[in-house]
ROLUMTI-827583 format. One record per atom (N, C-alpha, C): x, y, z. Coordinates in steps of 0.001 Angstrom, whole numbers, padded with zeros to 6 digits, always signed. Each point is the difference from the previous one (the first is absolute). Layout:
BEGIN
XYZ/...
//
This chain:
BEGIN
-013699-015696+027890/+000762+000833-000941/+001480-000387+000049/+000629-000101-000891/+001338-000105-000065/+001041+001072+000175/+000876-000261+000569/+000834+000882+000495/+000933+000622-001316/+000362+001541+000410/+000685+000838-001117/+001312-001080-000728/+000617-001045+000969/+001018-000510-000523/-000211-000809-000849/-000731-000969+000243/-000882-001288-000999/-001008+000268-001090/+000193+001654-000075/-001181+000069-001014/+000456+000284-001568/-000793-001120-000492/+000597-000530-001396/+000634+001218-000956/-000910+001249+000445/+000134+000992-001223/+001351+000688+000198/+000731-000413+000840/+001712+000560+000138/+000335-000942-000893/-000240-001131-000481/+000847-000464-001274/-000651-000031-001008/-001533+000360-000356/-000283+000838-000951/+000454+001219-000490/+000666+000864+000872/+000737+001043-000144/+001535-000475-000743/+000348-000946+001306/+001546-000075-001025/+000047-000692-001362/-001317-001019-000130/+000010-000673-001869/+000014+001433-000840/-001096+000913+000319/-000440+000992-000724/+001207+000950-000605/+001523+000350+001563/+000721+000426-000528/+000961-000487-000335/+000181-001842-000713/+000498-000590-000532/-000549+000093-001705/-001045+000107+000138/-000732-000263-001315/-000035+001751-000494/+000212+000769+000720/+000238+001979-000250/+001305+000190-000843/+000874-001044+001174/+001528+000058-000765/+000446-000664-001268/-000415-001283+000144/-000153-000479-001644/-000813+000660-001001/-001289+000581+000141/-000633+000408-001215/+000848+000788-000013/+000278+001406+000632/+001236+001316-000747/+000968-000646-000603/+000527-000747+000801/+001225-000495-000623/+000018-000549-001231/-000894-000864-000390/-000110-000788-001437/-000566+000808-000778/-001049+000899+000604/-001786+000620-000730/+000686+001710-000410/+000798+000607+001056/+000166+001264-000327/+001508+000325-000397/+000904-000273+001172/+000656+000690-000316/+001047-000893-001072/-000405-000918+000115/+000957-001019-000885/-000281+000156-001572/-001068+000703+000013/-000489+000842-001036/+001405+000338-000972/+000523+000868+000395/+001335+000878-000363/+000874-001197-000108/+000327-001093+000649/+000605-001142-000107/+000532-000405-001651/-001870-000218+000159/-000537-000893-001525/+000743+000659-001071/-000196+001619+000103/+000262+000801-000756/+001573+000109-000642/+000506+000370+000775/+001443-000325-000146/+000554-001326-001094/-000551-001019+001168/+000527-001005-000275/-000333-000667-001541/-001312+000310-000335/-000643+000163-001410/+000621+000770-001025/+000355+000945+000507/+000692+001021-000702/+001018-000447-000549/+001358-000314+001189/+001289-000974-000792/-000727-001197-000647/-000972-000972+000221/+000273-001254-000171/-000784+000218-001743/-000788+000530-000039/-001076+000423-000986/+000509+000495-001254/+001100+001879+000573/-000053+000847-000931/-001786+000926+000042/-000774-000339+000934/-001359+000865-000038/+000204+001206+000252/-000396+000582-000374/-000047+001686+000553/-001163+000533+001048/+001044+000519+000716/-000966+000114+001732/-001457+000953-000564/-000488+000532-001461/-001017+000106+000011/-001241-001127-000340/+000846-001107-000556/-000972-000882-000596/+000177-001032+001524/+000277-000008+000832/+000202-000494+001071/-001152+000708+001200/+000339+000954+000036/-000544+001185+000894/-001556+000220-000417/-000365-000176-001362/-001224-000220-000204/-000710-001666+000382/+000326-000594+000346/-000455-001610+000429/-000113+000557+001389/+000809+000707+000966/+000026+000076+000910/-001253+001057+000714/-000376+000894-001534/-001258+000747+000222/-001164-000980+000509/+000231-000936-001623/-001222-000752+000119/-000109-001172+001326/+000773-000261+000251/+000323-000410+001730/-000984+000692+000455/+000386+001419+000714/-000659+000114+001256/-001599+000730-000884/-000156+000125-000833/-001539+000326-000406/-000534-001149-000262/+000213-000978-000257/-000940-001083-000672/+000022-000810+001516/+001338+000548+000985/-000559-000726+001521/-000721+000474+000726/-000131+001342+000097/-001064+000391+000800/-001504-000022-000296/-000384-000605-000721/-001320-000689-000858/-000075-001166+000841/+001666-000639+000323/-000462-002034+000788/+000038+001098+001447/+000695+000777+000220/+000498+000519+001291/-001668+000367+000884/-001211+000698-001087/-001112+000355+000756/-000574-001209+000145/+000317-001496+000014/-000928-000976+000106/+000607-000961+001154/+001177+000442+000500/+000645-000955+000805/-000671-000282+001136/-000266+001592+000673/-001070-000148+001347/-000834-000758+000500/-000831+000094-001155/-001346-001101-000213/-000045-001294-000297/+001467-000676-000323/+000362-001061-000353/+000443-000270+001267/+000662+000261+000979/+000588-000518+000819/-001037-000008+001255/-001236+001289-000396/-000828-000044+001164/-000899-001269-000588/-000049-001025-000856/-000478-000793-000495/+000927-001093-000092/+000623-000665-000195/+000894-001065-000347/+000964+000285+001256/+000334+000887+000810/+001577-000283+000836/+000787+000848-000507/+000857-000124+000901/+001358+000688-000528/+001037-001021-000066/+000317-001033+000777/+000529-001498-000716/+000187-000072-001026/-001227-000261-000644/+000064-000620-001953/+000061+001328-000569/-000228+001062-000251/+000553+001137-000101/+001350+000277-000227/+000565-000058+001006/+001550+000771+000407/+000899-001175-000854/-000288-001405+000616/+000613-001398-000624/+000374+000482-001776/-001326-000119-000464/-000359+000159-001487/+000956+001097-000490/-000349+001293+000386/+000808+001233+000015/+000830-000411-000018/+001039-000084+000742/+001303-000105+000261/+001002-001515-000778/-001007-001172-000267/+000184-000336-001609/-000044+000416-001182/-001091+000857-000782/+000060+000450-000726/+001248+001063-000016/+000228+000935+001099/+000838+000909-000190/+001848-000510-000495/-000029-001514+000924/+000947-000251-000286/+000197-000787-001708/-001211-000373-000242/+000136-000653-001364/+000169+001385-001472/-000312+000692+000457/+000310+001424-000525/+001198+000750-000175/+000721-000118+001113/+000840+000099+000037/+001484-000835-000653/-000307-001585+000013/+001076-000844-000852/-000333+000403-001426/-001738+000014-000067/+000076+000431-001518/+000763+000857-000899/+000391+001008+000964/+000704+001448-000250/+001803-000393-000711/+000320-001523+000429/+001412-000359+000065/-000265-000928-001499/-001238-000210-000464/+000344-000343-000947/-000930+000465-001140/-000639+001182-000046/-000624+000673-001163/+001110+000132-001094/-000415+000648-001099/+001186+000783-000811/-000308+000600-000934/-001611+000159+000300/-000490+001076-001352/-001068+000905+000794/+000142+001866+000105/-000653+000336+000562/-001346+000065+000184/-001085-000642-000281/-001070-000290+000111/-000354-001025+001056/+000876-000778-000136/+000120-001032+001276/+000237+000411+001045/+000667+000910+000190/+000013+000832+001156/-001436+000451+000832/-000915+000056-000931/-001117+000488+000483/-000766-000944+000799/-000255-001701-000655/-000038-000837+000376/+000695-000568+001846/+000847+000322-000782/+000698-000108+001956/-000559+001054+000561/-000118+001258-000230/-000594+000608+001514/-001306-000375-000390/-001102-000458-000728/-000920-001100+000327/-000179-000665+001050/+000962-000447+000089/+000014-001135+001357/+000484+000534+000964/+000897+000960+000636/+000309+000707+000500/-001241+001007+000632/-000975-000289-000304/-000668+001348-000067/-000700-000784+001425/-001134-000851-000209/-000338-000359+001358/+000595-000398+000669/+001760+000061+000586/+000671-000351+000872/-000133+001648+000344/+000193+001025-000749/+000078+001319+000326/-001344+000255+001036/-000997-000506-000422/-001243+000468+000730/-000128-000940+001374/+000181-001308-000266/+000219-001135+001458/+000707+000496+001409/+001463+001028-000846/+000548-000068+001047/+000697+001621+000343/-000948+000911-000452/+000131+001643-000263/-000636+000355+000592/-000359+001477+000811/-001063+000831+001189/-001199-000603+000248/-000751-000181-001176/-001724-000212-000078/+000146-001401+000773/+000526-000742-000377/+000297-001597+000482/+000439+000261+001669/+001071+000441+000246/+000676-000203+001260/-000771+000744+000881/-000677+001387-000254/-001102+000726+000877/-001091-000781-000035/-000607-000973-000845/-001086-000817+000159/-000015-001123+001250/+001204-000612-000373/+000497-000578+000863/+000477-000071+001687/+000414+001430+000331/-000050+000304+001455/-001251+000460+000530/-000651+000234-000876/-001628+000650+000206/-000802-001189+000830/+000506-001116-000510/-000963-001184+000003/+000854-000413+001675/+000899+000574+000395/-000139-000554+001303/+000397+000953+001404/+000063+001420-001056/+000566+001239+001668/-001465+000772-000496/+000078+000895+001228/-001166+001044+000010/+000480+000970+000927/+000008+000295+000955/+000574+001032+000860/+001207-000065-000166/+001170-000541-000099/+001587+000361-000812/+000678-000465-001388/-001004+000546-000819/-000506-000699-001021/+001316+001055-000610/+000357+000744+000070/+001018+001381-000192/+001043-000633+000193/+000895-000275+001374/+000809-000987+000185/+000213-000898-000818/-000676-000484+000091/-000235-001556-000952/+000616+000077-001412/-000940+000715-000736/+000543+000827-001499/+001081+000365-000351/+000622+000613+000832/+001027+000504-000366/+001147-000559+000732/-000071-001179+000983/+001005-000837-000070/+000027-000642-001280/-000972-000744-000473/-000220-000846-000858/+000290+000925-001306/-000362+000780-000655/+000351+001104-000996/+001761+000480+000064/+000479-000089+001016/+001723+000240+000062/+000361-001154-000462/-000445-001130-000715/+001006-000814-000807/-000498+000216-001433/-000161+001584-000393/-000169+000122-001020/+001509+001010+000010/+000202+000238+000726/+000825+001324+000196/+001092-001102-000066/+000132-000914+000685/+000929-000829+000322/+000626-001059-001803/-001102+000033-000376/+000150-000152-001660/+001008+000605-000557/+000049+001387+000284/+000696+000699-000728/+001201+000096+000646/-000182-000118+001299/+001262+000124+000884/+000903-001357+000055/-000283-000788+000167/+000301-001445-000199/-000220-001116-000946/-000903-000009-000504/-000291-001149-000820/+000686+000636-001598/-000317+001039-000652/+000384+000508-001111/+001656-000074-000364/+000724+000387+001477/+001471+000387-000056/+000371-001656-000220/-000543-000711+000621/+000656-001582-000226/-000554-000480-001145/-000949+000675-000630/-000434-001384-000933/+001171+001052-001402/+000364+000955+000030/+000372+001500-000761/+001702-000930+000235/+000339-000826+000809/+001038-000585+000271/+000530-001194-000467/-001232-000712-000394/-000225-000942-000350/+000224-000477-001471/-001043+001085-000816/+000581+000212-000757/+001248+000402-000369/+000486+000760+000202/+001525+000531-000396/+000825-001392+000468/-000227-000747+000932/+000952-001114+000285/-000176-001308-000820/-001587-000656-000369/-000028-000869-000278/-000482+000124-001123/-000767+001317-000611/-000324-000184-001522/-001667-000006+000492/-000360+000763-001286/-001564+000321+000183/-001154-001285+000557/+000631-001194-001204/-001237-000742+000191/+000112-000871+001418/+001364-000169+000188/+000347-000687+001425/-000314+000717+000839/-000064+001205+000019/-000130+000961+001105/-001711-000313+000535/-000630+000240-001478/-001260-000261+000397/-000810-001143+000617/+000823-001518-000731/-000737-000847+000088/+000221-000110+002042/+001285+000250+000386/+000133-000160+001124/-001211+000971+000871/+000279+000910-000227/-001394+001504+000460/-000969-000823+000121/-000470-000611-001141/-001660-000687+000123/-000069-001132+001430/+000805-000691-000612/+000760-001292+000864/-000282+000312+001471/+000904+001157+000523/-000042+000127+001422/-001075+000816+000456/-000739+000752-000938/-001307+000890+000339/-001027-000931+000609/-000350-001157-001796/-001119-001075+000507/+000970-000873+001263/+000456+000037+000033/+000523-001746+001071/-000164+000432+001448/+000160+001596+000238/-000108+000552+001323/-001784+000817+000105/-000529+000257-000780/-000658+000908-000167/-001849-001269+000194/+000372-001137-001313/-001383-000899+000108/-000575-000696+001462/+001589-000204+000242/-000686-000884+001835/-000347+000608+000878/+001007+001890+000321/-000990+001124+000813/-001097-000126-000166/-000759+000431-001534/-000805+000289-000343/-001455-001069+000596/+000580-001360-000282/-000671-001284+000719/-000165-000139+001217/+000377+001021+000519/+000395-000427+001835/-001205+001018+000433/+001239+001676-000667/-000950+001225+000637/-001438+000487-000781/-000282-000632-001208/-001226+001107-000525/-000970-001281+000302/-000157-000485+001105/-001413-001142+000095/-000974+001337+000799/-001232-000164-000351/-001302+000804+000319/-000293-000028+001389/-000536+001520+000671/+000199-000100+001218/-001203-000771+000545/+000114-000722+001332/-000605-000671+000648/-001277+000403+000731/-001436-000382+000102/-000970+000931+000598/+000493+000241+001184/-000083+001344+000873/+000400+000633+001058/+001452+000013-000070/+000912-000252-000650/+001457+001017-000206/+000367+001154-000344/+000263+000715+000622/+000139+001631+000076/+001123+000161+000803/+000378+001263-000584/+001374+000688+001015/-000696+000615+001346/+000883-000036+001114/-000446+000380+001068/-000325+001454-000001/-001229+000416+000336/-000662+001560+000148/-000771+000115-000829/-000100-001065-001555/-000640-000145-001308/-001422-000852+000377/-000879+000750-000174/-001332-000872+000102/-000222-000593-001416/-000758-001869+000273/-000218-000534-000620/-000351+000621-001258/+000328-000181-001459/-000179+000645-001172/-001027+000098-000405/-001377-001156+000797/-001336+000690-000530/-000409+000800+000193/+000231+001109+001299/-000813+000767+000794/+000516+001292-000741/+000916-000245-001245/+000073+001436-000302/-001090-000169-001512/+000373-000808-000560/-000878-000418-001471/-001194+000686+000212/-000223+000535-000871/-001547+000458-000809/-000403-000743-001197/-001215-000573+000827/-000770-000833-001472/-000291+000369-001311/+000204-000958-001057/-000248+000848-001612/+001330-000041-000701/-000167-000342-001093/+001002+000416-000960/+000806+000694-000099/+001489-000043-000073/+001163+001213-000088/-000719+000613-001226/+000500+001415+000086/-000504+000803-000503/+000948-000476-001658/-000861+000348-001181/+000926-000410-001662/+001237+001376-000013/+000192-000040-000763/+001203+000615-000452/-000592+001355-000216/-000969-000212-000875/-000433+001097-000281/-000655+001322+000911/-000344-001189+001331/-000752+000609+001032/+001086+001040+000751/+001154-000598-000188/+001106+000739+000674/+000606+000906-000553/-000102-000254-001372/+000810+001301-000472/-000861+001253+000108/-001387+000109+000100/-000982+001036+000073/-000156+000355+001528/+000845-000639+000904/+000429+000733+001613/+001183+000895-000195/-000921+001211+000289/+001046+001149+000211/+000905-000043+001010/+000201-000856+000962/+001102-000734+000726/+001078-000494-000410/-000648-000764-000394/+000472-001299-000855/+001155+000966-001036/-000570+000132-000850/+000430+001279-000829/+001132+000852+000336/+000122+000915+001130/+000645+000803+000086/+001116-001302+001053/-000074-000882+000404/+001155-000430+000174/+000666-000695-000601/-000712-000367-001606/+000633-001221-001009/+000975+001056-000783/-000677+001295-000397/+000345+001142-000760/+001302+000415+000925/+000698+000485+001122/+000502+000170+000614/+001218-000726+000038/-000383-001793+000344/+001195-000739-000295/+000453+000002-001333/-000574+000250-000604/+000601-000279-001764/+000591+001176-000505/-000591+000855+000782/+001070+001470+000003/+001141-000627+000555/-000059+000166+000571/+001483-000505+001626/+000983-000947-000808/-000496-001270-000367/+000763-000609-000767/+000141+000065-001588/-000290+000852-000436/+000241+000508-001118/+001473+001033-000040/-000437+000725+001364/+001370+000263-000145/+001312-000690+000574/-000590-000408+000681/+001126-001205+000956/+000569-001187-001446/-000786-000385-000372/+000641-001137-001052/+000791+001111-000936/-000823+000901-000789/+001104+001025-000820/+001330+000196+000481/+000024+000607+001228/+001717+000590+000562/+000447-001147+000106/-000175-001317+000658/+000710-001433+000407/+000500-000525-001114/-000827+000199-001629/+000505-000611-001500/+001158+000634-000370/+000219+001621+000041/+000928+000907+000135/+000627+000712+001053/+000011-000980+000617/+000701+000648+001221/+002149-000122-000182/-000330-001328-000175/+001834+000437-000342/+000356+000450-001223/-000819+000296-001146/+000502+001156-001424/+000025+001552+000990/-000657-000136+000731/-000158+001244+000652/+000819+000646+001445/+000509-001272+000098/+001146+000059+000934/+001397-000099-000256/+000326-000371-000824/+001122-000753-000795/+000927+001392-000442/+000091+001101-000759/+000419+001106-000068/+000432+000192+000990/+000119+000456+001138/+000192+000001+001154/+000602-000769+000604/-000671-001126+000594/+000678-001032+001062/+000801-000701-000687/-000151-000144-001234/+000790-001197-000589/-000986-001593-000140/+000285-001126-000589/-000747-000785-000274/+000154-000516+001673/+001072-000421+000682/-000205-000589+001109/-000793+000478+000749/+000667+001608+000592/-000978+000741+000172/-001476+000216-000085/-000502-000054-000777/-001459-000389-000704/-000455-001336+000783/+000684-000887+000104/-000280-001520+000612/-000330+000137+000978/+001288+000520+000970/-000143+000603+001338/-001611+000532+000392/+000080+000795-000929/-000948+000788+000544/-001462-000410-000165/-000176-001356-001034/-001154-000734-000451/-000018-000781+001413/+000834-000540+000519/+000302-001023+001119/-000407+000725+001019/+000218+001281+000062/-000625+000747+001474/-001304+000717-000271/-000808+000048-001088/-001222+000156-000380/-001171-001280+000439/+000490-001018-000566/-000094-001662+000943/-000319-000460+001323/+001786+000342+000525/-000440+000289+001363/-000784+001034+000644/-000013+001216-000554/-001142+000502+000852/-001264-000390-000338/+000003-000306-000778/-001650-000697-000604/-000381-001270+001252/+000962-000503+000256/-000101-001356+000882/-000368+000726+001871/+001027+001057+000493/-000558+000455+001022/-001098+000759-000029/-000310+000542-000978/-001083+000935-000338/-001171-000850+000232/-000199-000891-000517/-001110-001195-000158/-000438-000439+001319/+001122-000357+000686/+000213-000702+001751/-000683+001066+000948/+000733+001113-000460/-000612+001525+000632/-001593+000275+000384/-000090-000301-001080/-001666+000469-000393/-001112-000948+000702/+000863-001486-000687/-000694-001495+000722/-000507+000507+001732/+001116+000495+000497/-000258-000177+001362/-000558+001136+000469/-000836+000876-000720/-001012+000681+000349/-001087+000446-000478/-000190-000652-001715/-001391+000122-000286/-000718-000342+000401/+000046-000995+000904/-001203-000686+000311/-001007+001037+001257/+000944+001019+000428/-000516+000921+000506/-000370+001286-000158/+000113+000292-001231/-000643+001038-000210/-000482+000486-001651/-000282+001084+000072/-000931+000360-001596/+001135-000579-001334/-000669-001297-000561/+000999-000343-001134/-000220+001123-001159/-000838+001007-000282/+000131+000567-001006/+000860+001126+000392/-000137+000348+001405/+001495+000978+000445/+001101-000474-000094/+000287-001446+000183/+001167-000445+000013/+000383-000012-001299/-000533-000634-001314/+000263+000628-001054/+000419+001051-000844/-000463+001142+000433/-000212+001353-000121/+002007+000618+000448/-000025-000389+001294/+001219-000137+000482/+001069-000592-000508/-000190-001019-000539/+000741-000602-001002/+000603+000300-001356/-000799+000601+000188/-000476+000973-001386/+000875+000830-000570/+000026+000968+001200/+001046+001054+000681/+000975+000169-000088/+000247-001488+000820/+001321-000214+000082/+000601+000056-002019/-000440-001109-000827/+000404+000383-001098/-000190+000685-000940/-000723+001035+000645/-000170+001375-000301/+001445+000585+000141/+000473+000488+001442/+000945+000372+000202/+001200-000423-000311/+000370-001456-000224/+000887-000720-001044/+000173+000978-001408/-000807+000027-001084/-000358+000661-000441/+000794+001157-000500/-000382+000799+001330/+000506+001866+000311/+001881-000127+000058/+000222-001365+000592/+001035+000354+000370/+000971-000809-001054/-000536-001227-001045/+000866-000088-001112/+000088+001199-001072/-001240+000812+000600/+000025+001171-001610/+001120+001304+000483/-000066+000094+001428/+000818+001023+000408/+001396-000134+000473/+000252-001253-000075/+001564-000051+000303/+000782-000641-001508/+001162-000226+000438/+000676-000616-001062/+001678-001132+000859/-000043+000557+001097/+000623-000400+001031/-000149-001750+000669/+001221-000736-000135/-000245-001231+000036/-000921-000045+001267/-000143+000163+001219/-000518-000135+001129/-001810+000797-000153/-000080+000767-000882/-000650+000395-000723/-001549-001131-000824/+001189-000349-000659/-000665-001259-001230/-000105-001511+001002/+000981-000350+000986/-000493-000738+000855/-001240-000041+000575/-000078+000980+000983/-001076+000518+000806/-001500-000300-000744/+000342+000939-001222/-001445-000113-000809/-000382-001602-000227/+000726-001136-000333/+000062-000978-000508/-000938-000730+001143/+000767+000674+001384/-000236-000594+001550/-001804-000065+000330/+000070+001173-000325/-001255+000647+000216/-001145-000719-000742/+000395-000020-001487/-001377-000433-000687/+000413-001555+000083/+000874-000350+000348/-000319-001699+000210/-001266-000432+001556/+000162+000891+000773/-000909+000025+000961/-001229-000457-000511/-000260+000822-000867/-001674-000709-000673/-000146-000926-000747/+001056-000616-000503/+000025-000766-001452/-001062-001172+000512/+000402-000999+001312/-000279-001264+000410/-001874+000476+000660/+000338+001064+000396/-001584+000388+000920/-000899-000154-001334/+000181+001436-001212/-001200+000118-000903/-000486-001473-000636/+000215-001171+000027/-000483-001263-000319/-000784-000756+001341/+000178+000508+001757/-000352-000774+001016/-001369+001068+000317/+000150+001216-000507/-000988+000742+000827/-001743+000037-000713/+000454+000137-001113/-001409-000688-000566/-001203-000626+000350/+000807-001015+000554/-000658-001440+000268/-001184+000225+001288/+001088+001086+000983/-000235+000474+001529/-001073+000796+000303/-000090+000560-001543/-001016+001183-000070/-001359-001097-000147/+000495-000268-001053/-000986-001070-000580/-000783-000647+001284/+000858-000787+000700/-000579-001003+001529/-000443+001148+000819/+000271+001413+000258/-000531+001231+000558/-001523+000533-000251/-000469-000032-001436/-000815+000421-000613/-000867-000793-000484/-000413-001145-000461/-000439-000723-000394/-000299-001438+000846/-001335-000821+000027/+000011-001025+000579/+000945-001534-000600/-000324-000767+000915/+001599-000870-000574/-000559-000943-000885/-001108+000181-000914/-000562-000961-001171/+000352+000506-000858/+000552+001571+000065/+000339+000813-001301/+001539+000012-000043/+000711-000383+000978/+001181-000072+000095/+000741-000594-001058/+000293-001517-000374/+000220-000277-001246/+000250+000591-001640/-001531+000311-000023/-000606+000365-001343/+001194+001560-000215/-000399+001135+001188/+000672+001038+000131/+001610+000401-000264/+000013-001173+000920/+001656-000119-000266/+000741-000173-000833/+000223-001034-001051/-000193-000700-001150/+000035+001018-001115/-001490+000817+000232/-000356+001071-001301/+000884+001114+000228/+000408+000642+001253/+000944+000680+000344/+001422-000241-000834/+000712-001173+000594/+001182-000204-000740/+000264+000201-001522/-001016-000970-000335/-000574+000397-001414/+000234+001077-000301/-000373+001357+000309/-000443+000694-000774/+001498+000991+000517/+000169-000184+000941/+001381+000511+000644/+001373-000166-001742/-000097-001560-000056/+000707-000452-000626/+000115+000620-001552/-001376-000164-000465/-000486+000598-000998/+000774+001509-000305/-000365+000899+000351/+000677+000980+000796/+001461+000439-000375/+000746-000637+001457/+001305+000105+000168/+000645-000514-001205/-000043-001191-001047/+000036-000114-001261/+000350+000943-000855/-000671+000786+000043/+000384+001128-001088/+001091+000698+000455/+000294+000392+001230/+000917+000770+000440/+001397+000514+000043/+000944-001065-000719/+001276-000337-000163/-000178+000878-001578/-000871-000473-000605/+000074+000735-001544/-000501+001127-000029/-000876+001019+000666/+000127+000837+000380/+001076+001054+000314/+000241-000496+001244/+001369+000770+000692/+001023-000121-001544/+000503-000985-000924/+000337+000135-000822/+000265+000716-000950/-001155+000176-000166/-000550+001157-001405/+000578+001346+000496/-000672+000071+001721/+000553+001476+000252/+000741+000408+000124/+000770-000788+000398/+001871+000030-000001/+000764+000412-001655/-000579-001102-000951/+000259+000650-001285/-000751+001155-000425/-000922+000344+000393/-000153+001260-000518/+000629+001130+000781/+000221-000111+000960/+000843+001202+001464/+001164+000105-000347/+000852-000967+000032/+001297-000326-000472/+000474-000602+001644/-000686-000105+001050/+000924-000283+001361/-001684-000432+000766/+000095-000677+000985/-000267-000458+001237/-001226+000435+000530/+000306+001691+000058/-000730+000803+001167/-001395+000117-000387/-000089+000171-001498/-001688+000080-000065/-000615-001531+000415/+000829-001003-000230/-000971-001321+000369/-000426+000045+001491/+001115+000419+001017/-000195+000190+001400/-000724+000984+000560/-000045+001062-001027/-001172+000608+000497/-001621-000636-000300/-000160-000462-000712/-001043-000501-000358/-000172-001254+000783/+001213-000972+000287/-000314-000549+001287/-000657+000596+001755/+000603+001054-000155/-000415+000565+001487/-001226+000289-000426/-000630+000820-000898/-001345+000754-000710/-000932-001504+000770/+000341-001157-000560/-000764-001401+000173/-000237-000505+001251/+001420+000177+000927/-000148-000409+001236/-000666+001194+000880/-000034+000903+000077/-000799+001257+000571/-001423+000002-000404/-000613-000249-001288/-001272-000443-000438/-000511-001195+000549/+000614-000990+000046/-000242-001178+000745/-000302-000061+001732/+001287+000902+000268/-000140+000062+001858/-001255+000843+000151/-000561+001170-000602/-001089+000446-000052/-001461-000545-000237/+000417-001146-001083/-001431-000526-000644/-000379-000869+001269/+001100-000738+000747/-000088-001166+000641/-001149+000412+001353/+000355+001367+000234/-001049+000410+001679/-001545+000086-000383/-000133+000049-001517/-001224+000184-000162/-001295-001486+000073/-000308+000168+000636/-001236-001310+000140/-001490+000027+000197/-000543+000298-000893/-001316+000449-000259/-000809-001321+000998/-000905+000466+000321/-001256-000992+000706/+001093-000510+001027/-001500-000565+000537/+000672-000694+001239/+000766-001282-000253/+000943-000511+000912/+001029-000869+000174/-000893-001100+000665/+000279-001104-000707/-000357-001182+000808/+001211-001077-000053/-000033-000395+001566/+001380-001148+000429/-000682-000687-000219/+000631-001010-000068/-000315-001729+000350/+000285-000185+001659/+000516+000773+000462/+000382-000569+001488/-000912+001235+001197/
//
């Protein structure tokens, strides 16, 4: 057996949260980038913009439920490689469209870089080589999604403003692929018979013979079910408040202010994540969820009841705690409950449908805001979601089967 230091899947971990930080960075949050920058360069109007960006994440979570099974078939190598070309060829496209329809076209291509190198992909991926700190693992590797937003977004958001959209980008692609293809060549080669992390028994002895269960087989597990239903609560409201979070802060703090306080939503998202890493692996992941839950539950209570800068901080503090977990814990339940042939397929359809989901949510919170005239009914209806969710999540009909 190879020792904890030499064992390959510590730099499967760090490609994964190389390839976490580039997809946000190019795939999500650079999102708002495009937008902008389309906006001056175009004259588009952020609704005829904002609708491409619908069809983005719905027409991806369609490639997003197939990634699993592709990579538990082909690798994650030619996968991630491919991905992370296409994403970048998607992206130059963006610097030289000029009629909005073409727009659509680019997130085309964009779209399976979104799925290569987004949750379903990167949880597939650590699956295939941790098992007992398979928690750890995740959510090291999942904090360079956080780190996207924390780092990669603010420089490329810099970039632009310094060098001009299309320079900004072509460089982005440039240093993504040039650092990102040879990791990828080094760390995603297939693990070796008898390589395992130390305490991890060989990966056959957990397998159950037979076919992963279809899609369909899973959505009719009342398991299954009440924890897919749960996350898509959770991040339904989590993506809603994060789209409006600084219109909703901004009155108040001021626009910097608002920044500030996006930046320490971030960071707690990043210790929050680390937090959790270093103890799911020991105990009930649907409690730990649940807890999570809570926590931006109580976020929540305390943006609706104060108005006080330390106030509107705090709350910000609080529900960033969950932001980075509700995308790692899924997966945990998933490797908890299910044998590890279903792992893939599960995961995959999860995000999916997560995605699906959280999608609507920004236009939502919207509407209610224009019809309220202010804030508070959207946040209540956020907490309504996250309290339904921390509830739905304890429920687990039939028995639980591990893989380990």
């Amino acid at each position: 057996m190879e020792t904890n230091k030499r064992y390959h899947g510590w730099w499967v971990v760090f490609c994964s949260f190389v390839i976490a930080l580039y997809g946000w960075g190019l795939g999500f949050y650079g999102l708002s980038l495009y937008l902008v920058a389309l906006q001056k360069a175009q004259g588009w109007s952020p609704a005829t913009i904002s609708s491409a960006v619908t069809f983005y994440y719905i027409a991806g979570a369609f490639l997003v439920m197939q990634v699993g099974d592709v990579i538990h078939k082909r690798g994650a190598r030619p996968v991630v490689i491919a991905g992370a070309g296409l994403m970048g060829v998607g992206v130059l496209c963006l610097t030289v469209i000029d009629r909005p329809w073409q727009l659509y076209l680019a997130f085309l291509l964009m779209i399976p870089g979104w799925a290569a190198m987004g949750g379903g992909s990167i949880n597939t991926i650590i699956a295939q080589w941790f098992n007992r700190r398979r928690g750890l693992a995740a959510s090291l590797a999942l904090n360079g999604a956080t780190c996207g937003g924390l780092l990669f977004a603010p420089a490329f958001a810099w970039a632009i403003d310094t060098l001009g959209f299309a320079t900004a980008c072509m460089a982005a692609v440039a240093f993504v692929l040039a650092t990102l293809w040879p990791l990828a060549l080094f760390a995603l080669r297939p693990r070796r018979d008898g390589e395992h992390d130390a305490g991890d028994e060989p990966s056959a002895a957990h397998d159950i013979g037979g076919e992963p269960m279809s899609r369909g087989q899973l959505l009719r597990e009342p398991r299954y079910l009440t924890m897919v239903g749960a996350f898509s609560l959770g991040l339904l409201a989590q993506i809603s408040f994060i789209s409006h979070q600084v219109a909703y802060l901004e009155p108040t703090l001021g626009l910097k202010g608002a920044g500030w306080a996006v930046s320490a939503t971030s960071l707690s998202a990043l210790v929050g994540r680390l937090a959790v890493g270093l103890v799911i692996d020991r105990v009930d992941r649907r409690a730990a969820s649940a807890a999570v839950l809570c926590v931006q539950v109580s976020a929540m209570i305390v943006l609706l009841s104060s108005e006080s800068l330390f106030g509107l901080y705090l709350g910000c503090v609080l529900f960033g705690f969950g932001v980075g977990n509700l995308i790692t814990l899924p997966g945990l339940i998933v490797q908890q409950e299910f044998p590890r042939r279903d792992f893939a397929r599960a995961v995959s359809l999860n995000v999916a449908i997560n995605q699906l989901v959280a999608a609507t949510g920004p236009s939502i919170l919207g509407v209610l805001h224009d019809l309220s005239g202010s804030y508070r009914t959207s946040l209540m209806v956020c907490l309504a979601l996250q309290l339904a969710a921390a509830i739905l999540v304890l429920f687990r009909p039939r028995g639980a089967v591990r893989d380990a």
